[in-house]
C-alpha positions as CSV (number, residue, x, y, z in Angstrom):
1,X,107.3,128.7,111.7
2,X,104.5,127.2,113.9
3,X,101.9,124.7,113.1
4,X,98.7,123.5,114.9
5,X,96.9,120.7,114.1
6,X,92.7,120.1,114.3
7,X,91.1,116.7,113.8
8,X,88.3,116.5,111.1
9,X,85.9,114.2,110.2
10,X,86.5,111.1,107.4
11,X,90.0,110.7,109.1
12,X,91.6,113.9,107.9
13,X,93.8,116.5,109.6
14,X,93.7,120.3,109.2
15,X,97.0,122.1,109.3
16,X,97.3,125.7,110.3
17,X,100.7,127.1,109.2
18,X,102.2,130.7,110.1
19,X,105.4,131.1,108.5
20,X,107.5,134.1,109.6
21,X,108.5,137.2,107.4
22,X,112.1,136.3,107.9
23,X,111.5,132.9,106.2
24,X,109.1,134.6,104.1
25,X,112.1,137.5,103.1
26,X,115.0,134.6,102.8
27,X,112.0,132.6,100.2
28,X,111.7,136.0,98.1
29,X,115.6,136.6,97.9
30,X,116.2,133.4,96.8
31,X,113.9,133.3,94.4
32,X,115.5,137.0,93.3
33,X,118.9,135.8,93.4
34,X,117.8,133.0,91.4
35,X,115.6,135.1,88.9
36,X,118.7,137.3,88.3
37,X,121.5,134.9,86.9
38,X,118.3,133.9,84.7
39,X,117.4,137.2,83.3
40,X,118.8,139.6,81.2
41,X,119.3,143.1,82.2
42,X,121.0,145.6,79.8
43,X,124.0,147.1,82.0
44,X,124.8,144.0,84.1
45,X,126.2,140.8,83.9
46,X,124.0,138.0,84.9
47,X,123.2,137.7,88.6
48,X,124.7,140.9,89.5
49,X,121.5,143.5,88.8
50,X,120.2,144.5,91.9
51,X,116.9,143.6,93.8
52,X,114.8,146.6,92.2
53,X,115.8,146.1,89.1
54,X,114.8,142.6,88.8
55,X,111.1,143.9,90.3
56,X,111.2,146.6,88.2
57,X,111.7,143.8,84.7
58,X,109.3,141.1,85.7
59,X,107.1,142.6,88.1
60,X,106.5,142.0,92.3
61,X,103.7,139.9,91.8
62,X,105.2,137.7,89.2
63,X,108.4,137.2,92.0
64,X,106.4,136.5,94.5
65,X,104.7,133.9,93.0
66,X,106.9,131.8,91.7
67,X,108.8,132.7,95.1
68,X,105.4,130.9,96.6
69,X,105.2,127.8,94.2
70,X,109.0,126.8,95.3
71,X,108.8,127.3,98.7
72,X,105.5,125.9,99.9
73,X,105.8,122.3,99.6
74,X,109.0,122.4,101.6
75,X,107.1,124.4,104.1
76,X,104.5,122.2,104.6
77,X,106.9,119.2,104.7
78,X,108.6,121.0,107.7
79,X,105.0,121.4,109.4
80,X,104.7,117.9,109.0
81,X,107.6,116.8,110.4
82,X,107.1,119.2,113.6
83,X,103.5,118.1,113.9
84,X,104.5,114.2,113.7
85,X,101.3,114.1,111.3
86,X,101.3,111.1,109.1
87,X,99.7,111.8,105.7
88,X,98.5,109.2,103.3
89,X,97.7,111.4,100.1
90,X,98.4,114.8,98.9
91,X,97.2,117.9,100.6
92,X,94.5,120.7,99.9
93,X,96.2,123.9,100.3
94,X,94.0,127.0,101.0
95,X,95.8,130.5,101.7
96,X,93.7,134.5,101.4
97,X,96.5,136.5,101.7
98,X,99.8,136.7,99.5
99,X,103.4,136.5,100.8
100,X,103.9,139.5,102.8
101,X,108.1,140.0,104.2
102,X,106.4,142.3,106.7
103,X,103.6,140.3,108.3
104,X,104.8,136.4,106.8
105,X,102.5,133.9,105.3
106,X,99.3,132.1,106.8
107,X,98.0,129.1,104.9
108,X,96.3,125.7,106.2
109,X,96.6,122.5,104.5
110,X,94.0,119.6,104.8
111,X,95.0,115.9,104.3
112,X,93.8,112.0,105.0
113,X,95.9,110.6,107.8
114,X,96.9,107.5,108.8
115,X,93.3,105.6,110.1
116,X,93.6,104.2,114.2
117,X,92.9,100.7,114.0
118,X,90.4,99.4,116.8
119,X,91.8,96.8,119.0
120,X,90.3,93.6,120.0
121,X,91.9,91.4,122.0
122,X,95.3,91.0,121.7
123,X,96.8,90.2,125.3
124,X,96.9,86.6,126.6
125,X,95.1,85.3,122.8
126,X,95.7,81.7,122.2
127,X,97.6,80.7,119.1
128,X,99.0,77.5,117.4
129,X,102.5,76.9,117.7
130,X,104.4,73.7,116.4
131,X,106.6,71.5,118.1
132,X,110.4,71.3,116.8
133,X,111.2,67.6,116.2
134,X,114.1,66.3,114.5
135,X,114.0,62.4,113.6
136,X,117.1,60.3,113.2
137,X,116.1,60.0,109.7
138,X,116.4,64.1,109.7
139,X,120.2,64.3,111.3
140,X,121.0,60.7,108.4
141,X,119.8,62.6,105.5
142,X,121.9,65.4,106.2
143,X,124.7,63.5,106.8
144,X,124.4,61.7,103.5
145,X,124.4,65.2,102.0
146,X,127.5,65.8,103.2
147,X,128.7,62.3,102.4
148,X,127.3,62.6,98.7
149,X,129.5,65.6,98.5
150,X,132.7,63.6,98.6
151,X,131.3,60.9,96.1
152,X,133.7,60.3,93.3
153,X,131.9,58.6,89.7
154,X,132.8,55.5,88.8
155,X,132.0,53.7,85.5
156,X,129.4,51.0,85.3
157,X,129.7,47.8,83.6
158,X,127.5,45.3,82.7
159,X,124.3,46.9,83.0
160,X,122.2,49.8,81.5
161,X,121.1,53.5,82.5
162,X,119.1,53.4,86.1
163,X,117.6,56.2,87.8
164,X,120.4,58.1,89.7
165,X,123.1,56.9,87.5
166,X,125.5,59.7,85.6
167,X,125.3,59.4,81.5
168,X,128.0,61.1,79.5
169,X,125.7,61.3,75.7
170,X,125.7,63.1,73.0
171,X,122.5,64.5,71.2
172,X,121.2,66.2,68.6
173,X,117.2,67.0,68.2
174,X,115.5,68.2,64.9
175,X,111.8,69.6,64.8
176,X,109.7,66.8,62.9
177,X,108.3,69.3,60.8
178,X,111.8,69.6,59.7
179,X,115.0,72.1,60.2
180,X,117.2,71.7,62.9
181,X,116.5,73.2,66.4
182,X,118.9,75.7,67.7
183,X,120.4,75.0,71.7
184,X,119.1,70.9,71.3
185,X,122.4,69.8,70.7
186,X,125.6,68.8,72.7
187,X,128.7,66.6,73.2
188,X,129.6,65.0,76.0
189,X,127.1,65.9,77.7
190,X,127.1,64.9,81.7
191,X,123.3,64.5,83.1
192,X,122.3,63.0,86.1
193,X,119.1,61.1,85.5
194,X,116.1,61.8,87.8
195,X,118.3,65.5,88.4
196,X,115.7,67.2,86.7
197,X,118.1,69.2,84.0
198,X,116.3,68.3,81.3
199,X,112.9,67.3,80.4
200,X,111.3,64.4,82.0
201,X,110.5,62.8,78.8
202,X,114.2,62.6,77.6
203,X,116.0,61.3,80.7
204,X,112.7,58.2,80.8
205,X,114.1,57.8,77.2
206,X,117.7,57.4,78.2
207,X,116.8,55.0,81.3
208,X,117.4,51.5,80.2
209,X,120.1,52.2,77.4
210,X,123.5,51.0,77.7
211,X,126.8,52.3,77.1
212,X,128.0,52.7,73.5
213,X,124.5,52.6,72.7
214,X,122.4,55.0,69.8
215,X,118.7,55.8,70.3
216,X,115.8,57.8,68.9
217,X,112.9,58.9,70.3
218,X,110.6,61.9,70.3
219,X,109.7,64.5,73.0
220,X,107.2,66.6,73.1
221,X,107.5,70.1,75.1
222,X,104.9,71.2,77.5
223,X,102.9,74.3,77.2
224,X,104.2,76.1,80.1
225,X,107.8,75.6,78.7
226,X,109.7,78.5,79.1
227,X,111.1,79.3,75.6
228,X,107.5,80.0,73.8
229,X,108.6,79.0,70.5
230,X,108.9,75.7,71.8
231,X,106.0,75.1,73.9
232,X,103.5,72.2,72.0
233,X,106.6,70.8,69.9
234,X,107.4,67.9,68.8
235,X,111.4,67.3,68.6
236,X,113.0,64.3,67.4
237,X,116.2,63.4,69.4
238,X,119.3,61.3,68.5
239,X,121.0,60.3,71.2
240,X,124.7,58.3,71.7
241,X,124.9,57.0,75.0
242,X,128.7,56.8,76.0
243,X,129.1,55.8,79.3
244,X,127.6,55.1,82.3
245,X,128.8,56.2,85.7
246,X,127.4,55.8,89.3
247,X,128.6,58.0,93.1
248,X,131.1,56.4,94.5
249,X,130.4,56.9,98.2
250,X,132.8,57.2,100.6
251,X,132.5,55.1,103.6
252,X,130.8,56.6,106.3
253,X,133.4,56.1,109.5
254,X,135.5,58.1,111.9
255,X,137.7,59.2,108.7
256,X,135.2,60.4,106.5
257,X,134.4,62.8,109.1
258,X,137.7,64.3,110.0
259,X,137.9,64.7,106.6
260,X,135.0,66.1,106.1
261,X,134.7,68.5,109.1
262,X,136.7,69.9,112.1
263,X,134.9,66.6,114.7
264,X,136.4,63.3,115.5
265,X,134.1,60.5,115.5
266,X,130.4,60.2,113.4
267,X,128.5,60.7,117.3
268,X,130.3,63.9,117.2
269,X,129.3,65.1,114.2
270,X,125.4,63.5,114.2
271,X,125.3,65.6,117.5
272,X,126.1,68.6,116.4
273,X,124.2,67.9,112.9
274,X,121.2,67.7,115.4
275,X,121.6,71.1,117.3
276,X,122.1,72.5,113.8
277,X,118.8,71.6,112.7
278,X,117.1,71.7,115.7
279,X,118.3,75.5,115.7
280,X,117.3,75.7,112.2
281,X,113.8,74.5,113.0
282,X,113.5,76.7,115.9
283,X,114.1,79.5,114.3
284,X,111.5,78.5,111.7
285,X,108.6,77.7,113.9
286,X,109.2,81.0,115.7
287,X,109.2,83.4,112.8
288,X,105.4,81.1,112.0
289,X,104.3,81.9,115.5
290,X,105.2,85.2,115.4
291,X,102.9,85.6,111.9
292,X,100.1,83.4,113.3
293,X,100.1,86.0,116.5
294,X,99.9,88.8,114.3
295,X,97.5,86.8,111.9
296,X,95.0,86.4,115.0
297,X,95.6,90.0,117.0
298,X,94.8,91.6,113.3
299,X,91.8,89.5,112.9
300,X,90.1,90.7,115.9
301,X,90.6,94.4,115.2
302,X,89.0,96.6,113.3
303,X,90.6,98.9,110.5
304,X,89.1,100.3,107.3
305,X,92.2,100.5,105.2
306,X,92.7,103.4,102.4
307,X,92.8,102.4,99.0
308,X,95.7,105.4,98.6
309,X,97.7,103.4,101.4
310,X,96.9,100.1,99.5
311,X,98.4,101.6,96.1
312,X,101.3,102.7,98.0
313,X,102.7,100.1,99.7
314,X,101.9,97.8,96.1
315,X,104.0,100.4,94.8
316,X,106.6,99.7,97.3
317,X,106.5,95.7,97.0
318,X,106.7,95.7,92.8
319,X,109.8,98.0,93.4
320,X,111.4,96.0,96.1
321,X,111.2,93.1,94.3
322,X,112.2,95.3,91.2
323,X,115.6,95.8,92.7
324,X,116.1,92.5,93.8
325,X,116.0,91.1,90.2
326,X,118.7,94.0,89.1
327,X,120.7,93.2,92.2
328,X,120.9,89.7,90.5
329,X,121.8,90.6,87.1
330,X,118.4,90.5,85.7
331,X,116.3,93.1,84.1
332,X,112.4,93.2,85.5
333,X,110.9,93.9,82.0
334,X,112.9,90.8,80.9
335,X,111.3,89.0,83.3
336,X,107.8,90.8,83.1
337,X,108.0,89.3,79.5
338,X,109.0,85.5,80.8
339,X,106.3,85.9,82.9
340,X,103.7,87.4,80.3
341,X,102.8,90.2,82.5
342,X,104.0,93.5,83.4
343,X,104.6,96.3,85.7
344,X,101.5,97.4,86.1
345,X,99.4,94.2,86.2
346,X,102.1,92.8,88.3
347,X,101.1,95.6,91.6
348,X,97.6,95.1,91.0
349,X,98.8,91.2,91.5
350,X,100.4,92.2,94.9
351,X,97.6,94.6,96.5
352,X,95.4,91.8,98.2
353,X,99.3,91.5,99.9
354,X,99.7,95.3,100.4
355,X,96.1,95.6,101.7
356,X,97.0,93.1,104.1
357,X,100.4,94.3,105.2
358,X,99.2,98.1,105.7
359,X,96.2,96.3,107.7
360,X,98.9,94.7,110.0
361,X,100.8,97.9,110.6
362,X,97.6,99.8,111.5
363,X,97.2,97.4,114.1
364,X,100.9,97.2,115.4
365,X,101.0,100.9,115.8
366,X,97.6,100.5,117.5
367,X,99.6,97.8,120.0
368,X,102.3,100.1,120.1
369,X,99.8,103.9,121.5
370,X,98.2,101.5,124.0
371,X,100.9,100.3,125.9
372,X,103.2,103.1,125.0
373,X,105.8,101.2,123.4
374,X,108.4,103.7,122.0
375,X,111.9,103.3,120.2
376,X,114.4,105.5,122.3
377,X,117.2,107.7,121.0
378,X,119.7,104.6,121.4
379,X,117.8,102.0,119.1
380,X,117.2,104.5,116.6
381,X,120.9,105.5,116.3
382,X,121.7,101.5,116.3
383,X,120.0,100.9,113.2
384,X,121.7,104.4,112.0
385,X,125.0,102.7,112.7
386,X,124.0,99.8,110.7
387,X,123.0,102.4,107.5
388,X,127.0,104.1,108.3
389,X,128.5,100.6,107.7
390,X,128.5,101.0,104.1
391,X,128.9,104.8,104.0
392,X,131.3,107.6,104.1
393,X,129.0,109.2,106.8
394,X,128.7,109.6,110.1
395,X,125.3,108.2,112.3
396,X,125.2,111.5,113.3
397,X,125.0,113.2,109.9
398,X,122.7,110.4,108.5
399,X,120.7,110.8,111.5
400,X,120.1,115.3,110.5
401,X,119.3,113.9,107.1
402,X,116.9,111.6,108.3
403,X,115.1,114.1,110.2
404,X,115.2,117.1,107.6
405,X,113.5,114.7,105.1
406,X,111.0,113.1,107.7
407,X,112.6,109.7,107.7
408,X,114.2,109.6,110.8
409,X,110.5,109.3,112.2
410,X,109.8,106.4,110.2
411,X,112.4,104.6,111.4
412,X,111.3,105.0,114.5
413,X,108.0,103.7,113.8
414,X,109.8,100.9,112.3
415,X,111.6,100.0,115.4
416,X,108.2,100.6,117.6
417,X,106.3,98.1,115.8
418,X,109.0,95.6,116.2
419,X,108.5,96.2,119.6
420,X,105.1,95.7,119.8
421,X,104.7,92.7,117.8
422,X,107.5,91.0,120.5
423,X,105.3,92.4,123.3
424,X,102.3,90.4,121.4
425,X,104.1,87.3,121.0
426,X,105.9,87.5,124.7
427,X,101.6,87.9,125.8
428,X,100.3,85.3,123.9
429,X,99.8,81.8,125.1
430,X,100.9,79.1,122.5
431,X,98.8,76.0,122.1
432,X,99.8,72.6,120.4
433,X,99.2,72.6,116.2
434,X,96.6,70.2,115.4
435,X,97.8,67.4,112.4
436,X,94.8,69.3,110.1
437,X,96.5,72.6,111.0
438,X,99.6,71.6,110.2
439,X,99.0,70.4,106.8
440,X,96.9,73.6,106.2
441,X,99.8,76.0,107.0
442,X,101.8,74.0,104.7
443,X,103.3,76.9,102.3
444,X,101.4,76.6,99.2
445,X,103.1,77.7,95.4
446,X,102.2,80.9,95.3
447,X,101.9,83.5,92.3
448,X,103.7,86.3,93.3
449,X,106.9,85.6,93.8
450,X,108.2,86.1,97.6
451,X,110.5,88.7,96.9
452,X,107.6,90.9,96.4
453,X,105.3,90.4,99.7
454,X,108.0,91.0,101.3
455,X,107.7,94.2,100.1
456,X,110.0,97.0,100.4
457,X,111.7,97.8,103.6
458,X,111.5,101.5,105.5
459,X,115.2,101.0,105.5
460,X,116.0,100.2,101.8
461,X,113.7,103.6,101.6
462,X,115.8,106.1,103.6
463,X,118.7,104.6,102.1
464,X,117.4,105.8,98.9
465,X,116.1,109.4,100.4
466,X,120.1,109.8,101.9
């Protein structure tokens, strides 16, 4: 089969297709053979009346078209693949002439491809970075973490509930329309006050009583609470206070840290506390420089991006983050119905994300043509290796998959984008975060949860298409 490819106009393709009569003859007999164990023919068992026979009972034309409907997507796939063309929607297919196992089969196929973004600067471009700083009241905190989690509770004595403290209660709440209220009772019941378990209005109530103590009090549950039925009541509590207990900190020395980790003395183990976080903060403001680079570089191009390639890559996020929530135990439409949305109102949430995520890789794979940034044989089988871990494959067979079903080139493109957005970051020249910068790249609470911008990987893809 060969293929040649002619630019149009409005960012389409035109595909010129010649398939050979061989593959054209192996199309038709399969179609026959599969016609045959299908049909009935007086005289012969199924699948074993021969070729003229079969013509003879449903007719050449009949054959050859259905022979035609099952074989020309997978044609144009492989034309595709061998033309490196990168569609965006479905084709328009336009043939004159009808299979022919003599003289084979001409058709053309017209598509939208993939738009070229238009580059602006993106060498040398000046971009905020922050500075990593760790405080001493950083590496302490941490180290009281790690302190707090060799606290024992002790009982109090002599004074009432304080924030922080550890109450052991029991409760019981009733609606104060009347009829008990299912799930608003317990025994024993350990709560750290100011933890945040339950409502804030409770633990404010429990704050000042003292052990042995018996107390009621009404709270009323906020509108955004997540059990609906319970959103905007009022709930009448009876509560036992039985004891009170406070951490018991162990002393912060040379002991508490051998016991606590594999160093000797607390400078020790502050030190390395500090590298940790300083790592840990390094690696933070890095992944942020490396958005803000792309951020600016995408910024000063220009792209018109296709609403089909929008839809898609929504389609991708929602389902990304679909699997994420079954990978956890959870069922999405349970949690479309927390949430009060659903499947489809939840991608038309993500597009403004997708638009701006195709727009980004339009411009990387502009970055990546105009300095000829590539991903070579031996990076493309790496990440292969990486997809054998967890089968019972080899790289090499994975890899023959990957290119049969067209995959194996988006990898690539995968790994070439990488490439170019390190070759962006290596150009560009960081410049000190001003205080109002700062604040304003402060991650604000966002809508749609994380795990669907991310969106879903090329890679969870192919391992879907194996």
């Amino acid at each position: 089969m060969t293929a040649n490819v002619t630019k149009l106009e409005e960012n389409k393709v035109r595909l010129d297709i010649e398939v050979t009569p061989e593959t054209v003859r192996q199309g038709i007999e399969a179609k026959i053979k599969e016609l045959g164990r299908q049909v009935r023919v007086p005289g012969f068992r199924p699948g074993k009346a021969p070729r003229r026979v079969i013509e003879n009972r449903l007719g050449r034309d009949y054959i050859y078209m259905e022979a035609l409907q099952e074989q020309l997507p997978g044609w144009y796939s492989q034309a595709v693949v061998e033309t490196d063309v990168r569609p965006i929607d479905q084709p328009e297919i336009h043939f004159d002439d009808p299979l022919d196992e003599e003289e084979g089969f001409k058709f053309s196929a017209t598509v939208e491809v993939r738009p070229e973004a238009i580059l602006g600067d993106y060498k040398g471009v000046e971009v905020p970075r922050r500075e990593v700083e760790i405080s001493e009241e950083d590496v302490e905190d941490r180290i009281e973490e790690m302190q707090a989690q060799f606290a024992t509770l002790a009982a109090v004595e002599g004074r009432p509930v304080q924030e922080g403290d550890f109450v052991v209660l029991d409760f019981k709440g009733e609606r104060l329309a009347g009829g008990p209220l299912e799930g608003a009772e317990a025994e024993d019941y350990l709560l750290e006050i100011g933890g945040g378990e339950l409502l804030p209005d409770f633990e404010e109530n429990i704050v000042g009583m003292n052990a042995d103590e018996r107390k009621q009090f009404g709270v009323t549950f906020p509108m955004d609470y997540a059990e609906e039925s319970l959103r905007g009541q009022s709930v009448l509590f009876n509560v036992h206070t039985k004891e009170i207990k406070e951490r018991d900190l162990p002393p912060l020395d040379d002991e508490f840290v051998k016991e606590a980790s594999e160093f000797e003395t607390l400078d020790e183990l502050r030190g390395a506390v500090r590298e940790q976080l300083e790592a840990t903060a390094e690696q933070r403001v890095e992944g942020e420089f490396r958005a803000r680079v792309l951020d600016v570089v995408a910024e000063g191009g220009e792209v018109e991006v296709p609403e089909v390639m929008v839809h898609e890559k929504a389609h991708e996020m929602v389902e990304s983050f679909e699997r994420s929530l079954r990978s956890q135990g959870m069922d999405p439409e349970q949690y479309y119905q927390l949430a009060g949305t659903g499947h489809a109102e939840f991608e038309e949430r993500v597009k403004p994300d997708a638009e701006d995520t195709v727009r980004k890789e339009l411009v990387l794979d502009a970055v990546a043509t105009a300095e000829g940034i590539v991903a070579d044989e031996d990076e493309v089988m790496h990440e292969i290796g990486h997809l054998a871990e967890d089968s019972e494959r080899s790289p090499e067979e994975i890899a023959k998959t990957l290119r049969n079903n067209g995959t194996y080139a988006m990898l690539e493109e995968e790994i070439s984008r990488q490439k170019a957005l390190d070759f962006l970051v290596e150009n560009a020249v960081p410049v000190p975060l001003e205080e109002t910068e700062e604040a304003e790249q402060e991650p604000a609470d966002e809508e749609v949860p994380v795990e669907a911008k991310a969106g879903a990987t090329e890679s969870e893809q192919r391992e879907e298409q194996e």
